[in-house]
C-alpha positions in Angstrom: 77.7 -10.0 19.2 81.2 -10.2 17.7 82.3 -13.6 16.0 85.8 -13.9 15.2 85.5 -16.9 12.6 89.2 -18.5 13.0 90.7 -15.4 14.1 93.1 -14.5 15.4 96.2 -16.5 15.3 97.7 -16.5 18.8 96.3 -16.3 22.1 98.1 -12.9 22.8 95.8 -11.9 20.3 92.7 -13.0 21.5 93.6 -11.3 24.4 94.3 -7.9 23.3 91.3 -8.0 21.5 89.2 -9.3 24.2 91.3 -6.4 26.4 90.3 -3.7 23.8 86.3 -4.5 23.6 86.1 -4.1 27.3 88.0 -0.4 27.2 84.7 0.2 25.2 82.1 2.6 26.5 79.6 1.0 26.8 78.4 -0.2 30.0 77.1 -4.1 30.9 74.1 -3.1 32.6 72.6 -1.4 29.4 73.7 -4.0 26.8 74.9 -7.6 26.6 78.4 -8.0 24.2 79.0 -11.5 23.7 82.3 -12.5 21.7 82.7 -15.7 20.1 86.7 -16.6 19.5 87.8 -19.7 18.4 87.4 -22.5 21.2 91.3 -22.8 21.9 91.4 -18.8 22.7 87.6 -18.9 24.5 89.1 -19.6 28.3 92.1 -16.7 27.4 89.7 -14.1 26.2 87.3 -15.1 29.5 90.5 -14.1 31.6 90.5 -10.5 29.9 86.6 -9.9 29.8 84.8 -8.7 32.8 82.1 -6.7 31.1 81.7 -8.3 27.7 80.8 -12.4 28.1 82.6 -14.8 25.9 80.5 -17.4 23.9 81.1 -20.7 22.1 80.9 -21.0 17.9 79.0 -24.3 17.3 78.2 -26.4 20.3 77.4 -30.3 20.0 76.2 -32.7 22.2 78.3 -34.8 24.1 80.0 -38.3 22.6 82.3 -39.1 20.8 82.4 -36.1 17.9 85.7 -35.5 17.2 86.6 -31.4 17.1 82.9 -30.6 18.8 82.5 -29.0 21.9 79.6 -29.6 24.0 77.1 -27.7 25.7 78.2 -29.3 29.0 81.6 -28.3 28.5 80.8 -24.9 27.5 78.6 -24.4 30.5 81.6 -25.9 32.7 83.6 -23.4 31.3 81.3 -20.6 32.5 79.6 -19.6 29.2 76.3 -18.6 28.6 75.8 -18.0 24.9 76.7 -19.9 21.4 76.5 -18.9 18.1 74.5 -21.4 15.8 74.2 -21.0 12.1 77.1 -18.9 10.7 77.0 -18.9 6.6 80.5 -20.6 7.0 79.4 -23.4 8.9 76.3 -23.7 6.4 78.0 -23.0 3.1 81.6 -24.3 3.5 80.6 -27.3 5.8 77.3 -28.0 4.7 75.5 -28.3 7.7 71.7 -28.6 7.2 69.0 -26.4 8.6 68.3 -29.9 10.3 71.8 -29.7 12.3 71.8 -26.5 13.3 67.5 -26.8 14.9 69.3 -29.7 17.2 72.5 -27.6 18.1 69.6 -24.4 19.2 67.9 -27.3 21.2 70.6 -29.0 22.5 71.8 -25.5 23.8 68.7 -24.2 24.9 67.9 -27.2 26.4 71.1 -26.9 28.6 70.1 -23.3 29.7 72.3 -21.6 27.2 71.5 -18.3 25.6 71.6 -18.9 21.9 72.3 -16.5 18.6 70.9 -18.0 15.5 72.2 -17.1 12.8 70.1 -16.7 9.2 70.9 -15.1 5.7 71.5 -15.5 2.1 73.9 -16.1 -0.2 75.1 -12.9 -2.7 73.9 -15.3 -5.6 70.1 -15.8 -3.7 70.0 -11.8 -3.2 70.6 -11.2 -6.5 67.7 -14.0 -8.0 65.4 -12.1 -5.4 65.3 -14.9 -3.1 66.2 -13.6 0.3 63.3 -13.5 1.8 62.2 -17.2 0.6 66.3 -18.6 2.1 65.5 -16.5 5.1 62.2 -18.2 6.0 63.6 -21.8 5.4 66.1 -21.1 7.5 64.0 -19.7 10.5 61.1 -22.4 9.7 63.8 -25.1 10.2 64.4 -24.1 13.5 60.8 -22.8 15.1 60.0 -26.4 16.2 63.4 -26.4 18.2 62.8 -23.0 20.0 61.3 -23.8 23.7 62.1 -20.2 25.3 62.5 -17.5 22.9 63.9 -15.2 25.6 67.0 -17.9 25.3 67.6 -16.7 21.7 69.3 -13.9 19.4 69.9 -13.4 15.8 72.4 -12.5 13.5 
C-alpha cells in the first residue's frame, strides 16, 4: 500500500501520481496496490487508476463528525480499503488504540478491506520496547477483527 499522508498539494498531482503507479509493472491479478491520498484528491486519483485501487485514510461512522468520512460514503464512492492506525493519527492526534479497534469494526463491518497499521516510536525502539508497543497495539484491536481475510498491515 502507498499512503500519501497530506500529499500532494493539487489535484493535478494526485493525478500524475496516481497516472505514474499504474505505468508500473506489475500486473493486478498477481498483487493488490491500494493508494491512500488525501480524501479531497481520492475521487481524482480513482479517475487515473484502473489497475491500482484507491483507499480512504481514517474512516468514521456516520453523524455528525465534522472533517470524518464514513464508511458509507467511502463505499459510495466505490472503495474497498482504508487505512486505520497511521503513527500520525496516533501520535500527533492522539487517537487511542480504543478509536482506532472501532474505525477496523466499523469498516469491516461495512465490507471494507482494512490495513491496520502498528509500530513504535524511535524513543520505544531505542528503550527496547517494540515488541511490548507492538502487542498493545494489535491486542487493542483483536476483539474488533470478525474476518481476518478483510485485513492488512502496515
Amino acid at each position: 500500500y502507498l499512503t500519501w499522508k497530506c500529499n500532494p498539494k493539487t489535484v493535478a498531482e494526485a493525478q500524475a501520481l496516481a497516472k505514474a503507479v499504474e505505468g508500473g509493472a506489475w500486473e493486478a491479478s498477481k498483487v493488490d496496490v491500494v493508494l491512500f491520498p488525501v480524501a479531497l484528491h481520492a475521487l481524482p486519483a480513482q479517475q487515473e487508476s484502473k489497475k491500482a485501487k484507491i483507499g480512504m485514510q481514517n474512516p468514521y461512522k456516520a453523524g455528525a463528525f465534522t472533517g470524518e468520512v464514513s464508511v458509507d460514503q467511502i463505499k459510495d464512492a466505490g472503495m474497498e480499503w482504508v487505512l486505520v492506525g497511521h503513527s500520525e493519527r496516533r501520535h500527533v492526534f492522539k487517537e487511542s488504540d480504543s478509536l482506532l479497534a472501532e474505525r477496523v469494526k466499523l469498516s469491516q463491518d461495512s465490507g471494507l478491506q482494512v490495513i491496520y497499521c502498528i509500530g513504535e516510536l524511535l524513543e520505544e525502539r531505542e528503550a527496547g520496547k517494540t515488541n511490548d508497543v507492538c502487542a498493545q497495539q494489535l491486542d487493542a484491536v483483536l476483539g474488533s477483527i470478525s474476518d481476518w481475510s478483510q485485513n492488512g498491515y502496515g
